[in-house]
N, C-alpha and C positions, 0 to 999 in steps of 0.2 A: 504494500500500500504506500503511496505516494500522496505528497499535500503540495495541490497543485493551485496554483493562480491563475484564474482566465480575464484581461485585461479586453473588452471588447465594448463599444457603444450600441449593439444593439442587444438588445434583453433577449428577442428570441434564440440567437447566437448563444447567449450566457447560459441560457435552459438549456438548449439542444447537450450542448458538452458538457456542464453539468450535469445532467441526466444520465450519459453517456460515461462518462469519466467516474459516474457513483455505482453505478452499475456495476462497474471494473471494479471497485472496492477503493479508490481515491477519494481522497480528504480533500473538497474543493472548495476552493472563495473566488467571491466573484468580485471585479472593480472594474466602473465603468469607465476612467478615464484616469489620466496620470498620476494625478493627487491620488485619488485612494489606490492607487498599485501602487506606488510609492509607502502610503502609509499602511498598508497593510506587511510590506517586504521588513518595515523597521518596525513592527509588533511582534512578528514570529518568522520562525524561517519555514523558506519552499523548496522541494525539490523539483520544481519545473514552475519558468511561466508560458502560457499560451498568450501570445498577443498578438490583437490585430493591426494591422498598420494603418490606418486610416480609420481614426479615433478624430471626432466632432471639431473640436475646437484645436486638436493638437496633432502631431505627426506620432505615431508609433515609431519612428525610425529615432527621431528625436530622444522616446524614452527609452526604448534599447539602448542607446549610447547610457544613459543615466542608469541604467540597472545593469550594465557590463560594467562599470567605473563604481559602482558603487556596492555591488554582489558579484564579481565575477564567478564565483563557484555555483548562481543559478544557473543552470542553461534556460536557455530561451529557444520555443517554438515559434515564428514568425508566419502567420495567417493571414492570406488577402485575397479578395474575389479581382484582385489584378498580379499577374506576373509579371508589369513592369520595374515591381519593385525589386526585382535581382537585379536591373541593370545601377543600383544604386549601392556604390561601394559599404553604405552603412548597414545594410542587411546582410555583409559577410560576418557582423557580430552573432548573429545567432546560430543556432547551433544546428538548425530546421527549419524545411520552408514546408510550408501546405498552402494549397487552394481552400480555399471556403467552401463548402459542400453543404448540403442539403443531406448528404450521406457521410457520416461521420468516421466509415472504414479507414479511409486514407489517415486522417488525425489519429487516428487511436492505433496505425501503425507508426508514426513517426513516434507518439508519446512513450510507446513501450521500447522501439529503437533507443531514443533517446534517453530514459530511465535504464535500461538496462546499458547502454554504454557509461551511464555514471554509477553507475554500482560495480562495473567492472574496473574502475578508476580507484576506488575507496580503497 
């Protein structure tokens, strides 16, 4: 079991992988925008965030740089219903890329990729 953050502004988004991630037996919070991924990372710690890049008022590429500089030991999954954003050198911070889906397969392969390559780390 993993305690995950999912960093996204749309609510349905937040259930779906919520839902999904509990299912799996993950411990999950949810935070809709920088501030509380931020304040949630400096109350307890996570072993994975899920974040989307294109958050309301802010860049998610923007708070990746903030949460590699200031946790680097989280990894980060980086989620967008656009693939332009590999062409942007700041999303080589994370550690995984997914499409946004409506089918949650693809994410809940990368989450478990990605959890089991940091427990292979420890």
């Amino acid at each position: 079991m993993a305690k995950i953050l999912i960093v996204d502004d749309e609510p349905n988004i937040r259930l779906l992988y919520t839902a999904v991630l509990t299912e799996r037996e993950h411990e999950v919070v949810e935070a809709e925008n920088g501030r509380q991924a931020l304040e949630a990372l400096e109350r307890e710690p996570f072993d994975l965030v899920i974040l989307d890049i294109r958050l309301r008022a802010e860049s998610g590429l923007d708070l990746l740089q903030e949460i590699v500089a200031r946790y680097p030991q989280v990894p980060v999954i980086l989620c967008s219903a656009y693939v332009s954003f590999q062409d942007d050198y700041t999303s080589w911070l994370a550690h995984s890329y997914c499409v946004k889906s409506s089918d949650p397969r693809a994410l809940l392969e990368e989450v478990e990729r990605v959890l089991s390559g940091r427990a292979a780390r420890s």
